[in-house]
C-alpha positions in Angstrom: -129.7 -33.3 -14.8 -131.3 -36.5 -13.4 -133.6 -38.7 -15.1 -136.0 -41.3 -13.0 -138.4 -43.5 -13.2 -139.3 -44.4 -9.7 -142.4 -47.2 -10.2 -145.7 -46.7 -8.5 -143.8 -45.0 -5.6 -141.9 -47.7 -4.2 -144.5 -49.9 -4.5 -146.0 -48.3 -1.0 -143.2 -48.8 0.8 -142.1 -45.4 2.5 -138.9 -46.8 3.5 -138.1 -47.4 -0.4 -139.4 -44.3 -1.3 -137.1 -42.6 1.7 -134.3 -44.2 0.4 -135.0 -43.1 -4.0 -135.2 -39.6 -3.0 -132.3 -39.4 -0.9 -130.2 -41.3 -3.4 -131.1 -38.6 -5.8 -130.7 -35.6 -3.5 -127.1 -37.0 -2.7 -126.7 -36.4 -6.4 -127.7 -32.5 -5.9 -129.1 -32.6 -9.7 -130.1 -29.3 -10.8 -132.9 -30.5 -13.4 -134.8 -33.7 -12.1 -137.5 -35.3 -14.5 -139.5 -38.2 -13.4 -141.9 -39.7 -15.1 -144.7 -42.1 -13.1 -145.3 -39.2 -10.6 -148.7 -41.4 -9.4 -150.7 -39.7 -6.8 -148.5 -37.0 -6.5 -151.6 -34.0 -7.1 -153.7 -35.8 -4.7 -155.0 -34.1 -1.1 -153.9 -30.5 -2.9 -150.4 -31.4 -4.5 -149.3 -33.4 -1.3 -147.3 -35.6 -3.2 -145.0 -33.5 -4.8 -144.8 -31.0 -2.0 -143.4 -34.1 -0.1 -140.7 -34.7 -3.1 -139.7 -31.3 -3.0 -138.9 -31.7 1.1 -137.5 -34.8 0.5 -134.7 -33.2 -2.5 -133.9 -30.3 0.2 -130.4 -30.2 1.1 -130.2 -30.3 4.9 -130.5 -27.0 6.8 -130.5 -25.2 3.2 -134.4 -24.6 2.9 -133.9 -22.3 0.3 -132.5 -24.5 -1.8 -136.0 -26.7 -2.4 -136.2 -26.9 -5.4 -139.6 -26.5 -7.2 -141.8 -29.0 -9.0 -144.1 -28.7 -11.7 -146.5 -31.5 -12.5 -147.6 -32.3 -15.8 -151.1 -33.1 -16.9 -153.2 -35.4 -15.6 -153.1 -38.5 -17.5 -154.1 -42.5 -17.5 -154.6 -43.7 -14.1 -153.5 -40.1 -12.6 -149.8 -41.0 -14.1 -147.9 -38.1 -14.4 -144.6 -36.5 -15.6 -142.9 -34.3 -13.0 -140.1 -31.4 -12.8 -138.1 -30.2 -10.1 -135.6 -27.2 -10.6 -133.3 -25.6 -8.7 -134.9 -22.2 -8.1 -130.8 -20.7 -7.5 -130.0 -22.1 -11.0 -133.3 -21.6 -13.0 -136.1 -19.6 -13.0 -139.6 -20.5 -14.3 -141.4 -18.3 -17.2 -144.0 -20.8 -18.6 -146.0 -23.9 -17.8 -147.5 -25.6 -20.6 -150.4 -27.9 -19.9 -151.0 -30.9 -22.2 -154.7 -31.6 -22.8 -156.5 -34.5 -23.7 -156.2 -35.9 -27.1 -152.7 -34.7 -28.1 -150.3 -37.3 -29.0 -148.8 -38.2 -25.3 -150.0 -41.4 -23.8 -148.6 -39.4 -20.7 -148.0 -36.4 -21.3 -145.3 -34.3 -20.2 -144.0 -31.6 -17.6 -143.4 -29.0 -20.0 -141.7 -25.5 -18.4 -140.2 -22.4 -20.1 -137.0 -21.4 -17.7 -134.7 -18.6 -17.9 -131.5 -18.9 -16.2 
């Protein structure tokens, strides 16, 4: 399991951002959170579709793992998962609504395994 916190996306620079998710695909985690997932439901979930190909092992597309965003929260910052879909498999996604006590509030999946 990796934990991240990978500031307003490298700060626009796609190079940076390049560079983040490659250092944590090197690591092959089998659970990565991140937290300050910015942006990442915007044009229809772009974002985190483009973390998920970017965490793909080379030539082993069945190995993208799958992401689940957590609810929307100040300034569209959000908690994220990504799972290994060969390791676990997703039963529940529990969205966080307004006016519980997260001041972002997080990814929160059921798995089985």
């Amino acid at each position: 399991m990796v934990w991240a916190n990978f500031e307003h996306k490298g700060k626009g620079d796609p190079a940076l951002w390049a560079d983040f998710y490659a250092l944590i695909a090197d690591l092959d985690p089998h659970l990565l959170a991140r937290a300050e997932m910015q942006g990442a439901a915007d044009n229809g979930n772009a974002g985190l579709y483009a973390a998920e190909k970017a965490l793909t092992p080379p030539g082993q597309p069945w190995l993208r793992p799958l992401g689940c965003l957590g609810s929307s929260a100040v300034a569209d910052n959000r908690t994220a998962l990504f799972l290994r879909s060969d390791v676990f498999e997703p039963v529940n996604d529990w969205k966080h609504e307004r006016g519980q006590p997260f001041g972002i509030r997080p990814a929160n999946l059921t798995t089985a395994t």
